[in-house]
C-alpha positions in Angstrom: 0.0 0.0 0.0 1.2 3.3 -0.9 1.6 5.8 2.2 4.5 8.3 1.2 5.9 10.1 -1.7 9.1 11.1 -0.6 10.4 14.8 -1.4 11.1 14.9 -5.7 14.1 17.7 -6.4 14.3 16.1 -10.0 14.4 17.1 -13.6 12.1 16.1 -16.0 13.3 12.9 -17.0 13.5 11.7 -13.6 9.9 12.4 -12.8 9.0 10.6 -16.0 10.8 7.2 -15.2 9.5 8.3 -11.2 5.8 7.7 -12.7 6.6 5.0 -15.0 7.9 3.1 -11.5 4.5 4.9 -9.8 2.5 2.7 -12.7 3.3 -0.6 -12.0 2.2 -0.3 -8.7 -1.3 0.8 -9.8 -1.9 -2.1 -11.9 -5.2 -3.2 -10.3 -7.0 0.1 -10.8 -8.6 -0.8 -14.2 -9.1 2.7 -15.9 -9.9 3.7 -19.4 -9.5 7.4 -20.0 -10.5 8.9 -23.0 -8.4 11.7 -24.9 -8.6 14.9 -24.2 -11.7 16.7 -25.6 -11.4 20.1 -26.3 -15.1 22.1 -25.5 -16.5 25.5 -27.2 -17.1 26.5 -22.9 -15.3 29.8 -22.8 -13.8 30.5 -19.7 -11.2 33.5 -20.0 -13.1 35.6 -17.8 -14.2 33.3 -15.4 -13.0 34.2 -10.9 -10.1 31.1 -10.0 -12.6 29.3 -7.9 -15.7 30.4 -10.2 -16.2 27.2 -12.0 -17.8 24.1 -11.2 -19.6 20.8 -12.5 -21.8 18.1 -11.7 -23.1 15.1 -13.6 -25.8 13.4 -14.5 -27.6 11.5 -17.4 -28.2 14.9 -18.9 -25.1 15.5 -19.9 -22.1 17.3 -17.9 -23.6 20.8 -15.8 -21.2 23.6 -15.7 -21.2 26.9 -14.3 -18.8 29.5 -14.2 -18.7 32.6 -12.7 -17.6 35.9 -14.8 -17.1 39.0 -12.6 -19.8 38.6 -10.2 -22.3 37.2 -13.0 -23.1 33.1 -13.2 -23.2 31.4 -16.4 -24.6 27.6 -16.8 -23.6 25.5 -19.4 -24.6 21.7 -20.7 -21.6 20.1 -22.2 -22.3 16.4 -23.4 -19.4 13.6 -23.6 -18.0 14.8 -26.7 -17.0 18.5 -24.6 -20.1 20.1 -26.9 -22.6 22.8 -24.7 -25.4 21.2 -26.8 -28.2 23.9 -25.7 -29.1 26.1 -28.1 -29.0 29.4 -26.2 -26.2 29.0 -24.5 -24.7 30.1 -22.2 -27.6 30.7 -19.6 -27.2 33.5 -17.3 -28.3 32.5 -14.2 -27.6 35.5 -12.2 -26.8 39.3 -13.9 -24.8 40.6 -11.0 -22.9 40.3 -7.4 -22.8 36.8 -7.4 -20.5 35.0 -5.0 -19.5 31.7 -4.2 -21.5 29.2 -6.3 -21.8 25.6 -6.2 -23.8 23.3 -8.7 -25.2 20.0 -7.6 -28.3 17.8 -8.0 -30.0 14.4 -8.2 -31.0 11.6 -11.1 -33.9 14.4 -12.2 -32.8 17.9 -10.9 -29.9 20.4 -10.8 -29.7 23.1 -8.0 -27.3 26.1 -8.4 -26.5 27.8 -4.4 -25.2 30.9 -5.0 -24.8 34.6 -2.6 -26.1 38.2 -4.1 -25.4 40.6 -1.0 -26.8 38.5 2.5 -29.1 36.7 0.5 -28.4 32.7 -0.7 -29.9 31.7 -3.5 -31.3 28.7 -5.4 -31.7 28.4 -8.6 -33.6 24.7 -9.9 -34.0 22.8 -13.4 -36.1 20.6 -13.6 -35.3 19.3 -17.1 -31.7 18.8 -17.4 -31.1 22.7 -17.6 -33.0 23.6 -20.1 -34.9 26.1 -18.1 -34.1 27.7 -14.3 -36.3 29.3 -11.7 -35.6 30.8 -8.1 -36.6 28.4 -5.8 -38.2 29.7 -3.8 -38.0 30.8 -0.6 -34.7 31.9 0.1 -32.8 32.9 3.0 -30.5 35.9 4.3 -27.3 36.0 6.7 -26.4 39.0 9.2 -23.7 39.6 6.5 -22.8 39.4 3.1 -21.9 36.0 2.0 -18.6 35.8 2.0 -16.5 34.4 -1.3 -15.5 30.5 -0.4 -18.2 30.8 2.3 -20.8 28.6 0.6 -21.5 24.8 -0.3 -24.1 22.6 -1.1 -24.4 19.0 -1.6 -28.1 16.8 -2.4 -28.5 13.6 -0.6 -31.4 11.2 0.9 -34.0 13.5 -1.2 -32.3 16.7 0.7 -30.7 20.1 -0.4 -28.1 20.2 2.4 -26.0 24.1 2.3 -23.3 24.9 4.7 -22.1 28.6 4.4 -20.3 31.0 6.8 -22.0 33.5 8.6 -19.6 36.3 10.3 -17.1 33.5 11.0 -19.6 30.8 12.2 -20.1 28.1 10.4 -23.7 27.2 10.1 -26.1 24.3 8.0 -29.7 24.7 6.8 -31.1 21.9 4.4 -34.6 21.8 2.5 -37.0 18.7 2.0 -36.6 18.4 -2.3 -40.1 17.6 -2.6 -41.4 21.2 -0.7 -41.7 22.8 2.1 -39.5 25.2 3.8 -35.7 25.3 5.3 -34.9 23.4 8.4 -33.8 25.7 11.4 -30.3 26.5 11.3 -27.9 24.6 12.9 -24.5 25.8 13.6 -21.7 23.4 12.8 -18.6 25.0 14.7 -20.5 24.9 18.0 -19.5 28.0 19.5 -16.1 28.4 17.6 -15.1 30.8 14.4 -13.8 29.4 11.3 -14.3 29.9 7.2 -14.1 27.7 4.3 -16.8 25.3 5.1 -16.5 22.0 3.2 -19.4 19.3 2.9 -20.3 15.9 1.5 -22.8 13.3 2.2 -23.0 9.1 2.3 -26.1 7.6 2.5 -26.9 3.8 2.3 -29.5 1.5 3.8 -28.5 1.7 7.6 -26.7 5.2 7.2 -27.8 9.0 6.5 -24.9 11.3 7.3 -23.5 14.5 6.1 -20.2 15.8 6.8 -18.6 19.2 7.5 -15.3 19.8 7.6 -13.9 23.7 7.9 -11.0 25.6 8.9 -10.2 27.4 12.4 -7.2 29.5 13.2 -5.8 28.6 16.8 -3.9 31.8 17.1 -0.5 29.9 15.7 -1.3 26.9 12.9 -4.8 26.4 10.8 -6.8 23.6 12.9 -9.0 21.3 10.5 -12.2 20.6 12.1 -15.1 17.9 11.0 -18.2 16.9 12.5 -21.4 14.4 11.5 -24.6 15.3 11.2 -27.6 12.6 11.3 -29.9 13.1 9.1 -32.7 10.5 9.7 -32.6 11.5 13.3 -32.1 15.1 12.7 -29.1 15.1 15.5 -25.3 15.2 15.1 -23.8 12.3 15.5 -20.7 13.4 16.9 -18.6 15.8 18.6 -16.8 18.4 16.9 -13.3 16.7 15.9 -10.0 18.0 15.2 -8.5 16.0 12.3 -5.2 14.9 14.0 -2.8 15.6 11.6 0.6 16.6 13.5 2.6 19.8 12.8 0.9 20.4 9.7 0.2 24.6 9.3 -3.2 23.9 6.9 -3.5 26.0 3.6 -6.7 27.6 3.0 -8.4 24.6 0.6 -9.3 21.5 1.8 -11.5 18.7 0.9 -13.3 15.6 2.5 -15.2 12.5 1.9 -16.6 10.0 3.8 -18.5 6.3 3.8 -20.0 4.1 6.0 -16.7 4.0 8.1 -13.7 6.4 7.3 -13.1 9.9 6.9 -10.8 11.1 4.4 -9.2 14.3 4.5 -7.1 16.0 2.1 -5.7 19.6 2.6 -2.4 21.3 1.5 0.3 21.8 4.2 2.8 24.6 3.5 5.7 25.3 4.8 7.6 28.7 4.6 11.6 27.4 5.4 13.4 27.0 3.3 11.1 28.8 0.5 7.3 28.7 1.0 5.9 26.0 -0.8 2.5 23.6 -0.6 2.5 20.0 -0.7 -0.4 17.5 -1.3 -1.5 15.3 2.4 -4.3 13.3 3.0 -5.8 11.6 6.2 -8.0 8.9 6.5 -9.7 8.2 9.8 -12.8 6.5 11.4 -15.6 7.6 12.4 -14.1 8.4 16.1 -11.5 10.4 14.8 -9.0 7.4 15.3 -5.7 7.1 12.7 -6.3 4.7 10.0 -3.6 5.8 7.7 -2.0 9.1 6.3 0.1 9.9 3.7 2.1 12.8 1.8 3.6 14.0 -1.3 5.9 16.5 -1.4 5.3 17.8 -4.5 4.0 21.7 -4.8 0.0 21.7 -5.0 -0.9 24.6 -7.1 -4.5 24.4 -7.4 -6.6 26.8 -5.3 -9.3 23.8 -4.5 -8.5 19.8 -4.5 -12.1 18.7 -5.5 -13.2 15.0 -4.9 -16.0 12.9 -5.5 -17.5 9.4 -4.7 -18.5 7.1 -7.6 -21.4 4.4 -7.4 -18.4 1.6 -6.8 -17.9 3.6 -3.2 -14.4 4.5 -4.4 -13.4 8.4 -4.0 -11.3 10.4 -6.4 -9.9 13.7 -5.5 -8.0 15.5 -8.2 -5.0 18.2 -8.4 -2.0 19.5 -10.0 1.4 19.8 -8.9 4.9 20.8 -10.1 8.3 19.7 -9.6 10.1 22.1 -6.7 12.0 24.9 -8.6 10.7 23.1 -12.1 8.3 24.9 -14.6 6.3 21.4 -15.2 3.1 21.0 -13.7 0.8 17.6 -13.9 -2.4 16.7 -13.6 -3.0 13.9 -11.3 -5.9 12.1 -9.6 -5.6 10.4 -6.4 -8.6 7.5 -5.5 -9.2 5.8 -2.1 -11.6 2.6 -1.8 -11.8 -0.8 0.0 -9.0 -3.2 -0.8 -8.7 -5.8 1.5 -9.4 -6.3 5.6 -5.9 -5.9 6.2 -6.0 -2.7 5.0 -9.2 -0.9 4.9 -8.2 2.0 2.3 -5.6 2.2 -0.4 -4.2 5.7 -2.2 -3.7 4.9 -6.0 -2.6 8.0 -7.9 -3.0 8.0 -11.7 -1.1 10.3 -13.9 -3.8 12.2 -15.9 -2.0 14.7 -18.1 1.4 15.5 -18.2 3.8 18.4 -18.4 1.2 21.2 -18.8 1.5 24.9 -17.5 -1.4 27.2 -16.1 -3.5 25.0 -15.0 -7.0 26.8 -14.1 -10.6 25.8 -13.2 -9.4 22.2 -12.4 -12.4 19.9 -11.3 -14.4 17.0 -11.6 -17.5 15.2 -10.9 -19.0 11.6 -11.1 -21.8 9.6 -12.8 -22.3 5.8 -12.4 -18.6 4.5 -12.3 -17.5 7.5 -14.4 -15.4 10.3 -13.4 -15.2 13.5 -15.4 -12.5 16.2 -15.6 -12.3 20.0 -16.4 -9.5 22.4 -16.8 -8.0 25.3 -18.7 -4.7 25.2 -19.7 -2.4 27.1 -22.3 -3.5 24.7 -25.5 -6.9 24.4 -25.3 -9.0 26.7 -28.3 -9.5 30.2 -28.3 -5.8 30.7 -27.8 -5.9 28.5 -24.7 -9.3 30.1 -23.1 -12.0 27.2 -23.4 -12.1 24.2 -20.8 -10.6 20.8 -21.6 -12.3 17.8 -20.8 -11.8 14.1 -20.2 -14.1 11.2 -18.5 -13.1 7.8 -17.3 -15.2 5.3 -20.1 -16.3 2.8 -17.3 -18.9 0.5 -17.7 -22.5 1.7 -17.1 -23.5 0.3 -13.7 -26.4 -2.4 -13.8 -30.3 -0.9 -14.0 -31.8 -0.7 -11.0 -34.9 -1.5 -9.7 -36.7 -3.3 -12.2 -40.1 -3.9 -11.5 -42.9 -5.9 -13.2 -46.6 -5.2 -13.0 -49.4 -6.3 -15.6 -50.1 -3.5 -18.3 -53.6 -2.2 -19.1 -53.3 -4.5 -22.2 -52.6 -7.5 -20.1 -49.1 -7.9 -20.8 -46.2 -7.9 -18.5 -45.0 -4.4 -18.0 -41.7 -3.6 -17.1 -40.0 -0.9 -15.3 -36.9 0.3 -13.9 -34.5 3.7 -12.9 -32.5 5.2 -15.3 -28.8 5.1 -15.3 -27.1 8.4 -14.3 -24.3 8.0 -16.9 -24.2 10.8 -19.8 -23.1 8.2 -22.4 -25.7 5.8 -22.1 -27.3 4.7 -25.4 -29.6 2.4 -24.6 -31.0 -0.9 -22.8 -30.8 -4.6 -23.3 -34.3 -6.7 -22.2 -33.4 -10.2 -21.3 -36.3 -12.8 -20.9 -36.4 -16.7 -20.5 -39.5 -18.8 -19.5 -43.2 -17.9 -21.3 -43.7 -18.8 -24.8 -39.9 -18.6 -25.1 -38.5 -21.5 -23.3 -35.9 -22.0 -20.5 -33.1 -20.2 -22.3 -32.0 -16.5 -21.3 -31.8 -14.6 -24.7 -31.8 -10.6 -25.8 -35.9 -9.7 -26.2 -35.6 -6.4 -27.1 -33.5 -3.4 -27.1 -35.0 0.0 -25.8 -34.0 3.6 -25.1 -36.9 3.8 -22.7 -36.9 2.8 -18.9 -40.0 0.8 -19.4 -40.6 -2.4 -21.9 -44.2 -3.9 -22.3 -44.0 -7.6 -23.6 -46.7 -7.8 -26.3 -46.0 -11.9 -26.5 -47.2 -12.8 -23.1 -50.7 -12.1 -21.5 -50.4 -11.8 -17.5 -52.3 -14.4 -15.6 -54.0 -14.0 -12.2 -56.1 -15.7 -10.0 -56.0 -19.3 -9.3 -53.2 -21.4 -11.2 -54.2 -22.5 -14.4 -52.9 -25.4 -16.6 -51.8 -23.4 -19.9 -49.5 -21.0 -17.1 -45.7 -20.6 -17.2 -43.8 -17.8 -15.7 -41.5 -15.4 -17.6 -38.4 -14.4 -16.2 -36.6 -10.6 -17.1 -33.8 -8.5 -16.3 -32.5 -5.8 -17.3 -28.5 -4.6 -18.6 -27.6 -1.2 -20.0 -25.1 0.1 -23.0 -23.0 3.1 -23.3 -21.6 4.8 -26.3 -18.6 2.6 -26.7 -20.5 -0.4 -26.6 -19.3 -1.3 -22.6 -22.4 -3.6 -21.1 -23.5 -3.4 -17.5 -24.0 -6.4 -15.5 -27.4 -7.7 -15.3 -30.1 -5.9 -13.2 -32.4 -8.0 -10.2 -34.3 -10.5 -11.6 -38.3 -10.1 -11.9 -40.7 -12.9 -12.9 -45.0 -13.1 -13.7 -47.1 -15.4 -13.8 -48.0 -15.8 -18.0 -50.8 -17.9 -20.3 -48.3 -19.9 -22.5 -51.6 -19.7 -25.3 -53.0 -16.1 -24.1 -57.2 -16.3 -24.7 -58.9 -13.6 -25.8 -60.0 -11.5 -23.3 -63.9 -11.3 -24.9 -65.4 -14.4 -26.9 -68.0 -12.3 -29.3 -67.9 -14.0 -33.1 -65.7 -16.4 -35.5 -63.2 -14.6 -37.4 -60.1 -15.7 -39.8 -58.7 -19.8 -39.5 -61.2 -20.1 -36.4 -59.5 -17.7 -34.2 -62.2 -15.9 -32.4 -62.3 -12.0 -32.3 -63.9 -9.1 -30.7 -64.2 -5.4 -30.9 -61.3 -3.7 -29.2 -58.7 -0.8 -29.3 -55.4 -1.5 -27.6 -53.6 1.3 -25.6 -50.7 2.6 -27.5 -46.9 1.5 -26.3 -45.1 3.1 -25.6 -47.3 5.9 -23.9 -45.2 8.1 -23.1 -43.6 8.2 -26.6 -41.3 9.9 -28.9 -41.6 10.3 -32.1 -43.3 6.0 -32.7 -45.8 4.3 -31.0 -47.7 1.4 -32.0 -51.3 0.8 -31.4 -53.4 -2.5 -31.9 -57.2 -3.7 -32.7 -59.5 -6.2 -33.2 -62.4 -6.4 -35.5 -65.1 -8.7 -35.2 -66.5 -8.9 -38.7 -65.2 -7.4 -41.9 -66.1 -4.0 -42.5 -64.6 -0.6 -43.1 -62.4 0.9 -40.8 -61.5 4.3 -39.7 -58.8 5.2 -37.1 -57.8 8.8 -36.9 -55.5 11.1 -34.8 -57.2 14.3 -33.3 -55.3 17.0 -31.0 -57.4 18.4 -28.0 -59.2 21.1 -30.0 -60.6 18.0 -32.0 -58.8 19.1 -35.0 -57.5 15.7 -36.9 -53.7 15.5 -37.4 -53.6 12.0 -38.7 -55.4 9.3 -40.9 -53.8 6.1 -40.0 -56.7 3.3 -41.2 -59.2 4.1 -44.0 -60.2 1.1 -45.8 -62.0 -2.0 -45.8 -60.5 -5.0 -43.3 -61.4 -8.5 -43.0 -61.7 -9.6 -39.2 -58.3 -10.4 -37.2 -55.8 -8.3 -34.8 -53.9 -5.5 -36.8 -51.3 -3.6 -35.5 -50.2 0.0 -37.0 -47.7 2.3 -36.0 -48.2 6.1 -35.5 -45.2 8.6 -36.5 -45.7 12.3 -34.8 -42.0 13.5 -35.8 -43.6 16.3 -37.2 -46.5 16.9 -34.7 -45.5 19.2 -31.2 -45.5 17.5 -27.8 -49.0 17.2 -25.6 -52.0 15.4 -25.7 -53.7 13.8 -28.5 -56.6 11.3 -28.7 -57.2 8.3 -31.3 -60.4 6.8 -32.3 -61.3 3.7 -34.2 -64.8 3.4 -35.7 -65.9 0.2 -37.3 -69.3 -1.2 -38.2 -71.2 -0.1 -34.6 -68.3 -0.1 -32.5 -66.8 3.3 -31.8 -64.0 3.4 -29.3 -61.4 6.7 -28.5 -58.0 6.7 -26.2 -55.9 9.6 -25.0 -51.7 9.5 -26.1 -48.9 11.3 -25.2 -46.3 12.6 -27.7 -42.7 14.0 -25.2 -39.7 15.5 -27.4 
């Protein structure tokens, strides 16, 4: 296990064979970085700490902050901003300290105008922003690096620092109001509040971690908050990290049992220079390991983040002492073995590069993602650079099956956070299909209806089976997720018809009926299916709400049978429209939804 980097006075050779040596011990970290991307995001103008990201399966979020005013941009895998109107301002003036951060559906921007903190929510991957509302004010204007915010266990969780007290407030993301303030440094001053959050079945917790000045050296302080009993958990620690003098910017993360700390230590004999140190303890503050490398941190933030995989990845730059090359490097920390409970694997991101600005990073899935400016990016070295760790798309989660309105089995699951998913693999065994797994379907939905299988219920019957599903998803480069939990239903292996009216076609007996479209939802295709009873002519139209028709799918003469036709709205707006068959007597209608 790595624990030390011992000091590096060397030229540039040296630190190249240094982390060729430095890569054979990271030979179990499986990685596959992509190349360098370059992005149209413009950020010549933007504050040193004014730019930030977060992740999701819209795409990557950025914001960056341009003399007091806040821009958002949507950059997708490729390092395009692929909305139209771009850049979005989200505030015109005296904006301070932002941080960007959200869930599977939403993205919250936490921002300061004056002594007011501010939220700004999309609720459709950025497109569009509103204040949400209500807000709140400090005694005092919010101070730059005084801000942070972090969404966890359906919560908007801010820290921020209020006239040198560090204080938490956090909002329900379904409504309601803030919480009442709680004040994290319990009685003592300090400023750069830091914050993260780990949640999993027995655990809710968010962290804090800030700094206070003890008249003589910076003191790093964390405490844990409990968030399903609305208590902290613990007393207000001192990270015990021995003749350190702490630099300004720090960051932590946590899990179910450690704490990890990094900071920059400087030192001012012989020559002031800052190094990157990290410190991983338990929950009680006890030592579990530490570790340094004296090699000069530049960056004014280290940012980290925590992947699905529980493994944390903090990144940086550094450069040689008394050498003009700087290096962008990424330190992860994650369970290795019971012997040791954490392991420190650097990996060498992008080498021998000067001015390094704006460097950060966020997480989707497995998937870690990297900004930074630099001196060759476009625009004569102004836009960001990009680069994202290509890991396979974690497995679906919870799939669910229920019976459709048409009988069938209907399928259901989350969608995967990761920005380069393309789509979804069904898998099905059992049914009409036999006792073989095999590939059903493929589908850019989070839903699948089986149209071969009619759901049974009630007491067993002797033409039942049971079909079997589950669920794996696909990325851009073609990397396949495990599978997802299993889910099974009861089936007919020879479905009846639901209504015995007449003899139709090869003595299959039909009725009158009008399917519900699938998928409903849809965009731009959906299918819908009917029975006639008895030849005759048939009409099946498309109407908008105003009753205007938009559509004339059906308008001929059918013999009896089950017909299936597919409806195409590319050209149609999104909303509500309604379809109606009309045959003979029978006259049915059903409501669709078209969402682009």
């Amino acid at each position: 296990m790595l624990n030390e980097i011992k000091s590096l006075y060397l030229g540039k050779h040296i630190l190249f064979l240094f982390l060729l040596c430095f890569s054979s011990i990271i030979v179990a970290q499986t990685s596959n970085w992509t190349n360098v991307r370059e992005t149209n995001i413009n950020v010549a103008n933007a504050n040193p700490a004014g730019v930030d990201i977060f992740t999701n399966r819209y795409g990557n979020h950025i914001i960056v902050q341009e003399s007091n005013i806040l821009k958002y941009y949507r950059m997708d895998v490729n390092g395009f901003s692929n909305l139209q109107d771009f850049p979005k301002t989200i505030e015109g003036s005296a904006v301070v300290s932002p941080s960007i951060s959200g869930d599977d559906n939403n993205i919250y921007i936490v921002y300061g105008v004056g002594n007011q903190v501010r939220i700004k929510r999309s609720t459709n991957g950025g497109l569009d922003w509103s204040l949400w509302t209500p807000t709140f004010s400090l005694s005092t204007t919010v101070a730059e690096w005084g801000l942070e915010s972090v969404v966890s266990s359906g919560k908007l969780h801010v820290t921020y620092n209020e006239s040198g007290v560090v204080r938490y407030i956090y909002r329900d993301l379904t409504g309601g109001g803030w919480s009442p303030v709680k004040e994290v440094s319990n009685g003592q001053t300090g400023n750069i509040p830091r914050i993260t959050a780990y949640k999993n079945t027995q655990m809710d917790f968010v962290y804090f971690m800030y700094k206070k000045f003890n008249g003589v050296d910076y003191d790093c302080k964390w405490r844990r908050y409990n968030v399903a009993n609305d208590s902290w958990h613990t007393p207000l620690y001192t990270a015990p990290i021995a003749n350190d003098e702490i630099d300004n910017f720090v960051g932590i993360r946590a899990d179910n049992s450690n704490v990890i700390i990094y900071y920059r230590w400087h030192e001012s004999n012989p020559s002031w220079q800052y190094y990157f140190r990290w410190a991983i303890l338990d929950l009680y503050n006890n030592w579990i390991d530490y570790g340094y490398a004296d090699l000069s941190i530049e960056n004014y933030r280290m940012y980290s983040t925590q992947t699905f995989d529980n493994k944390t990845h903090t990144v940086f730059y550094f450069e040689l002492l008394g050498d003009e090359i700087s290096d962008i490097g990424l330190w992860r920390s994650y369970m290795v073995d019971t012997e040791y409970p954490t392991d420190q694997i650097y990996e060498y991101l992008l080498p021998q590069v000067n001015s390094i600005y704006h460097l950060n990073l966020s997480s989707s899935g497995n998937e870690v993602h990297v900004i930074w400016k630099d001196p060759f990016g476009s625009s004569g070295g102004n836009n960001l650079r990009y680069k994202f760790e290509d890991q396979t798309p974690i497995a679906p989660q919870n799939l669910t099956v229920i019976e459709s309105e048409n009988n069938h089995p209907l399928l259901s699951w989350n969608a995967n956070q990761e920005p380069d998913l393309s789509n979804y693999q069904v898998w099905k065994k059992g049914g009409d299909e036999g006792g073989d797994w095999h590939l059903k379907q493929t589908t850019s939905n989070t839903s699948y209806e089986d149209p071969d299988e009619m759901v049974v219920t009630g007491p067993r019957q002797g033409n039942e089976g049971t079909a079997y599903y589950y669920v794996k998803a696909v990325d851009l480069g073609s990397n396949v997720s495990g599978p997802s939990n299993e889910v099974n239903i009861r089936v007919g292996i020879e479905p009846p018809s639901k209504s015995v009216a007449g003899e139709g076609q090869e003595g299959v007996i039909y009725d009158y009926s009008l399917s519900q479209n699938f998928p409903n939802p849809f965009n731009p295709t959906t299918s819908i299916n009917y029975q006639i009873k008895e030849k005759g002519f048939v009409s099946l139209k498309i109407f908008d709400m105003l009753g205007t028709e938009v559509a004339s799918l059906v308008n001929e003469s059918q013999e009896a049978g089950s017909y299936s036709v597919e409806f195409n709205a590319a050209d149609l707006p999104s909303g509500m429209y309604v379809y109606r068959i009309s045959i003979n007597n029978f006259v049915d209608t059903k409501k669709l939804l078209l969402l682009k």
